[in-house]
C-alpha positions as CSV (number, residue, x, y, z in Angstrom):
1,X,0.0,0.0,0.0
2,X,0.8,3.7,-0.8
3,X,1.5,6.1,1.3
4,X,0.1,9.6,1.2
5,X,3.5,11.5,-0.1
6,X,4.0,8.3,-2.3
7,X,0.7,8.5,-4.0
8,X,0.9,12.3,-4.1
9,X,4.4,12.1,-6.0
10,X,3.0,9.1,-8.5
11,X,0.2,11.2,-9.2
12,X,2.1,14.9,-10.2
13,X,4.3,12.7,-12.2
14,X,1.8,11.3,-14.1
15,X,0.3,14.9,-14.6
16,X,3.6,15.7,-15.8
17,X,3.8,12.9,-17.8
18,X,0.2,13.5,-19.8
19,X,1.3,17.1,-20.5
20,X,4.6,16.0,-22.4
21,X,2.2,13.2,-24.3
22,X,0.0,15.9,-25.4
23,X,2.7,17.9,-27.1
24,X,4.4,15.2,-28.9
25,X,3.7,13.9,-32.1
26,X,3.9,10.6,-31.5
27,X,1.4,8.4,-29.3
28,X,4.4,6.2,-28.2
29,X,7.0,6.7,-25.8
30,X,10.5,8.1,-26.4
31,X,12.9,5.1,-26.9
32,X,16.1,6.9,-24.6
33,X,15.9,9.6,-22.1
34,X,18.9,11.3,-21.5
35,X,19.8,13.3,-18.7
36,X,22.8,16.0,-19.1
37,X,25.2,16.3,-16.4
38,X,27.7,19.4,-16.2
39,X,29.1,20.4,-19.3
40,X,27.1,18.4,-21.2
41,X,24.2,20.2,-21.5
42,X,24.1,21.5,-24.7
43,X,25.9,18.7,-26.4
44,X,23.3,17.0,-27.9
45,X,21.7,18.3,-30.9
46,X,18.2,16.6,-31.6
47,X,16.1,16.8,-35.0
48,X,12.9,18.8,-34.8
49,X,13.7,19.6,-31.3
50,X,11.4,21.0,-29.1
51,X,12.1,22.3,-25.3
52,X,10.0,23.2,-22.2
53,X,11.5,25.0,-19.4
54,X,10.7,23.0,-16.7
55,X,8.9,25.9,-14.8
56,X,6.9,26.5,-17.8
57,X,5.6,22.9,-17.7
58,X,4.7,23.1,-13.9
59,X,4.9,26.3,-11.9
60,X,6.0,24.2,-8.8
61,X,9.4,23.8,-10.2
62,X,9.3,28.0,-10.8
63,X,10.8,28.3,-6.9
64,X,14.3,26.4,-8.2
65,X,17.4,28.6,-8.6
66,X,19.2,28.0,-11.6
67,X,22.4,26.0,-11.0
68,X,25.6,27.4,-13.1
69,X,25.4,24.4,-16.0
70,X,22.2,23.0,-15.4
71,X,19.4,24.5,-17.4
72,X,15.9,23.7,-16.2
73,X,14.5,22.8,-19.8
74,X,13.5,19.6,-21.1
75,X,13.6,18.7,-24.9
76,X,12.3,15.8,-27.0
77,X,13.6,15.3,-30.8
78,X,14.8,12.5,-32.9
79,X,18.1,11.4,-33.5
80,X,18.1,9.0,-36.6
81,X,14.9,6.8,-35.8
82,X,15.5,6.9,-32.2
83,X,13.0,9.1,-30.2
84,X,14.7,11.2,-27.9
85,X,13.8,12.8,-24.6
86,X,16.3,14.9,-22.7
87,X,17.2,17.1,-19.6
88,X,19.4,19.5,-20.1
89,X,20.4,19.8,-16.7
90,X,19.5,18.0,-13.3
91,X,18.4,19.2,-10.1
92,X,20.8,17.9,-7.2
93,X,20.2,16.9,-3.9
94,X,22.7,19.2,-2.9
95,X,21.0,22.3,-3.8
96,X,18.6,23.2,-0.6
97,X,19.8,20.6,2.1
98,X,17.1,18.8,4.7
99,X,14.4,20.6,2.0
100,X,11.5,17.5,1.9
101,X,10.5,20.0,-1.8
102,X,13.9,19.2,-3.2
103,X,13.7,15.6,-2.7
104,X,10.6,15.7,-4.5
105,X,11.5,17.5,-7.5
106,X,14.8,15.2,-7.7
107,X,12.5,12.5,-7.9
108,X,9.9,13.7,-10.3
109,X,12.4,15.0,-13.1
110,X,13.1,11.2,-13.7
111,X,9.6,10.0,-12.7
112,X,7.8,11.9,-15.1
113,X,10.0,10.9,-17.8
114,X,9.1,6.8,-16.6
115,X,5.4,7.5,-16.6
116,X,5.5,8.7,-20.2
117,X,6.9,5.6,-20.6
118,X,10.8,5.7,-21.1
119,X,12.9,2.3,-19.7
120,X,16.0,3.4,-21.4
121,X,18.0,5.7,-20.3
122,X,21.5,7.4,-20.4
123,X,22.9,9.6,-17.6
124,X,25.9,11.9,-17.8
125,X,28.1,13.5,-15.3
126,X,31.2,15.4,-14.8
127,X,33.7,13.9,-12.2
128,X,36.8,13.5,-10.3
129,X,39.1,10.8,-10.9
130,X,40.0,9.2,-8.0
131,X,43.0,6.8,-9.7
132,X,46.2,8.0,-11.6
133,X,45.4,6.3,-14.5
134,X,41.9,8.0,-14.8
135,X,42.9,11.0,-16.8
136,X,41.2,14.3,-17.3
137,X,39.2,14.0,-20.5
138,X,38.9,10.1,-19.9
139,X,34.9,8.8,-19.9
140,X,34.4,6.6,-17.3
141,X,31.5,3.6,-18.4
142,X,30.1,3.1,-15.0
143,X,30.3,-0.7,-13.7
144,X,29.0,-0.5,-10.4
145,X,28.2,2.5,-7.7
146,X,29.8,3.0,-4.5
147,X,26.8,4.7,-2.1
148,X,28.2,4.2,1.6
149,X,28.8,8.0,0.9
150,X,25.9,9.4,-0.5
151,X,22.9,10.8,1.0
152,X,19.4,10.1,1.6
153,X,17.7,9.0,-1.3
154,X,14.4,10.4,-3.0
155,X,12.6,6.7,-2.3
156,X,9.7,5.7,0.0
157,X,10.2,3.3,2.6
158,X,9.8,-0.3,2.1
159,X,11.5,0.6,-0.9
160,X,14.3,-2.7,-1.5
161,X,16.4,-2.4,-4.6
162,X,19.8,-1.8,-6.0
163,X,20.4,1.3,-8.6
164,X,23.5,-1.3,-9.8
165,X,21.0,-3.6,-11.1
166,X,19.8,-0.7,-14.0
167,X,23.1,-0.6,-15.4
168,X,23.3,-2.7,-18.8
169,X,25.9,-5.0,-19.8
170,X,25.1,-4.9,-23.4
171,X,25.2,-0.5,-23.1
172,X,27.7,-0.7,-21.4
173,X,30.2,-2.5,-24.0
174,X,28.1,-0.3,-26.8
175,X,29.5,2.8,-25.0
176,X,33.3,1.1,-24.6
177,X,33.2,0.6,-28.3
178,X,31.6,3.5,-29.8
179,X,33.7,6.1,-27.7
180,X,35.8,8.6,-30.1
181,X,39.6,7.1,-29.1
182,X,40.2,10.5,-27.4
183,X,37.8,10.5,-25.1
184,X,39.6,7.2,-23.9
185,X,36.6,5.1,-22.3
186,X,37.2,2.3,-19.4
187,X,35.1,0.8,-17.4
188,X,35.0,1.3,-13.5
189,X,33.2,2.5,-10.3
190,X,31.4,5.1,-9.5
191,X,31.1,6.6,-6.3
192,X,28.4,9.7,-5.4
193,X,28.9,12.2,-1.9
194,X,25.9,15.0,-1.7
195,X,28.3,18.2,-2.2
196,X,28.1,21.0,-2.5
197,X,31.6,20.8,-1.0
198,X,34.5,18.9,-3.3
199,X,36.0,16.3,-1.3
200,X,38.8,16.2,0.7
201,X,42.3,15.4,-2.1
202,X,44.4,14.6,0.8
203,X,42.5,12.2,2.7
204,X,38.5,11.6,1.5
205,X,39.8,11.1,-1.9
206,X,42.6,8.4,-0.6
207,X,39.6,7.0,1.5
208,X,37.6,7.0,-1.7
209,X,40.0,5.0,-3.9
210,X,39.8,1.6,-1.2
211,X,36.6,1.1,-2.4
212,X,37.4,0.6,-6.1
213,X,35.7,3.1,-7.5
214,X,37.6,5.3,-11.0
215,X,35.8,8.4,-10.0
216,X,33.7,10.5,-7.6
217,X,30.7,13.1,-8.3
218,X,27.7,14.2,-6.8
219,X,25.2,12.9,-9.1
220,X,23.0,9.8,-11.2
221,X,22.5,7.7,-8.1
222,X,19.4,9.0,-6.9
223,X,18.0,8.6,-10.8
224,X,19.6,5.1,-10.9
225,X,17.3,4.2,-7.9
226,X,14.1,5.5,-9.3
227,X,14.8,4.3,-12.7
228,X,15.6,0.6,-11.1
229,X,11.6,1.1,-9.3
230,X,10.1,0.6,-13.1
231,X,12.6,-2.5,-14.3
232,X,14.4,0.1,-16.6
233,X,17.9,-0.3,-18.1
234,X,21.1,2.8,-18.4
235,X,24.1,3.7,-19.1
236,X,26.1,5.7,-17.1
237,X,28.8,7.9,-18.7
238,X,31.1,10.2,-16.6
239,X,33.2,13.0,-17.7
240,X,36.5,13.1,-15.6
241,X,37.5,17.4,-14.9
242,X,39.7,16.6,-13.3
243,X,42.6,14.4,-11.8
244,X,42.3,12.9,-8.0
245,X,45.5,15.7,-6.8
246,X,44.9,19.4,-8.5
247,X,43.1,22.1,-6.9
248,X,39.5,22.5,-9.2
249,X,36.7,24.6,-8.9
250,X,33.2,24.1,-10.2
251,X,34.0,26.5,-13.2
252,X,37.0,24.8,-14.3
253,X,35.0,21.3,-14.3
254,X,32.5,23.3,-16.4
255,X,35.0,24.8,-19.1
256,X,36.7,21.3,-19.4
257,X,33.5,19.7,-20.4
258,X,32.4,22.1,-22.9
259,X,35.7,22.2,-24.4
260,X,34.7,19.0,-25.7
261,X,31.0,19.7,-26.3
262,X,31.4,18.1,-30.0
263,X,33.1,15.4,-28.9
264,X,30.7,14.2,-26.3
265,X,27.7,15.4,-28.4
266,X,29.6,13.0,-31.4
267,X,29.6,10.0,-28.8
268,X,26.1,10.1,-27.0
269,X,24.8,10.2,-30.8
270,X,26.8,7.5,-31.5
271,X,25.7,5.4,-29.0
272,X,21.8,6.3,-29.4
């Protein structure tokens, strides 16, 4: 049995969801959703694209401050045959800390895109390396998620399920083989921390690298467990700014990414 907040969320996501329907062309649902992590915002380019500020599709995301490389729009297009529906930008769970409206609108940018029907999905990130031989402009092809670190998800309770078991084999060796050589793709962990704060290069980032994981960011695990609640399948591509030693900033991550817009723009349409 539902509870109240469950039912409540299930219910503005379907209203979400039948808004999209209606302005689409098509009576089916996109085959990929793709959700746009720093720097890759504006890297995909879709045929006959058409975009919705979130805001604009529900007034109660209107009270969300725009986060520097995460526009609040959502667009739908075609690449080849594929139909495509994308965010080009994410809300994190970092944004307003211990704020009960923030884990709701983290979950309902993904939900809404499951009720219309999407069970394939691609989400992209920016992120640290935490290993030498994780390079800045490497892509890491996520294989696993470390989450002893992260925070509070935007679940229910009685809620029982991995995000790990969403991530796809078959994608995953798609993405290892269709990757432009320069954006050198291998496979490894993942590990997400809330942020805002970078973590510590002296000692959290040493800390980090025991568990395995290639990279750290603050991101795709909360839409990993919502996408695993409707037996969906992703990818999960990050974009390493930065190695596990240098001082960084949130701008410098940014500028990194976009440098290689085309690239990564090249490789998710590749892959779709």
């Amino acid at each position: 049995m539902k509870s109240n907040n469950e039912s409540a969320a299930l219910k503005y996501a379907r209203s979400l969801a039948s808004t999209l329907r209606n302005e689409m062309t098509e009576n089916h649902a996109p085959d990929v959703g793709v959700i746009l992590g720093t720097g890759w915002g504006d890297c995909l380019k879709l045929k006959n694209e058409r975009s919705r500020s979130l805001s604009d599709l529900d007034p109660r995301f209107a009270d969300l401050e725009e986060v520097a490389g995460h526009r609040r729009v959502v667009s739908y297009g075609t690449i080849g045959k594929r139909r495509v529906i994308a965010l080009r930008g994410r809300i994190h769970l970092n944004e307003h800390p211990n704020s009960v409206e923030l884990y709701m609108h983290v979950r309902l940018q993904v939900q809404m895109l499951l009720e219309l029907g999407v069970r394939t999905f691609i989400l992209t990130n920016a992120a640290g390396s935490l290993r030498d031989d994780v390079r800045v402009d490497n892509i890491v092809v996520a294989d696993g998620f470390v989450t002893l670190f992260a925070p509070d998800m935007p679940l229910f309770a009685g809620v029982f399920r991995s995000p790990e078991d969403i991530l796809s084999p078959e994608l995953r060796a798609l993405a290892l083989n269709a990757c432009p050589s320069r954006l050198h793709p291998i496979a490894g962990g993942y590990a997400m921390v809330r942020g805002p704060q970078f973590e510590g290069r002296k000692y959290d980032k040493r800390f980090l690298r025991l568990t395995g994981a290639s990279c750290v960011g603050m991101s795709t695990v909360p839409e990993a467990c919502l996408i695993s609640l409707y037996g969906g399948q992703a990818l999960s591509l990050s974009f390493i700014t930065n190695d596990a030693i240098e001082v960084h900033s949130h701008e410098t991550n940014q500028e990194r990414a976009k440098a290689k817009s085309d690239l990564l723009g090249k490789y998710l349409t590749a892959i779709i």
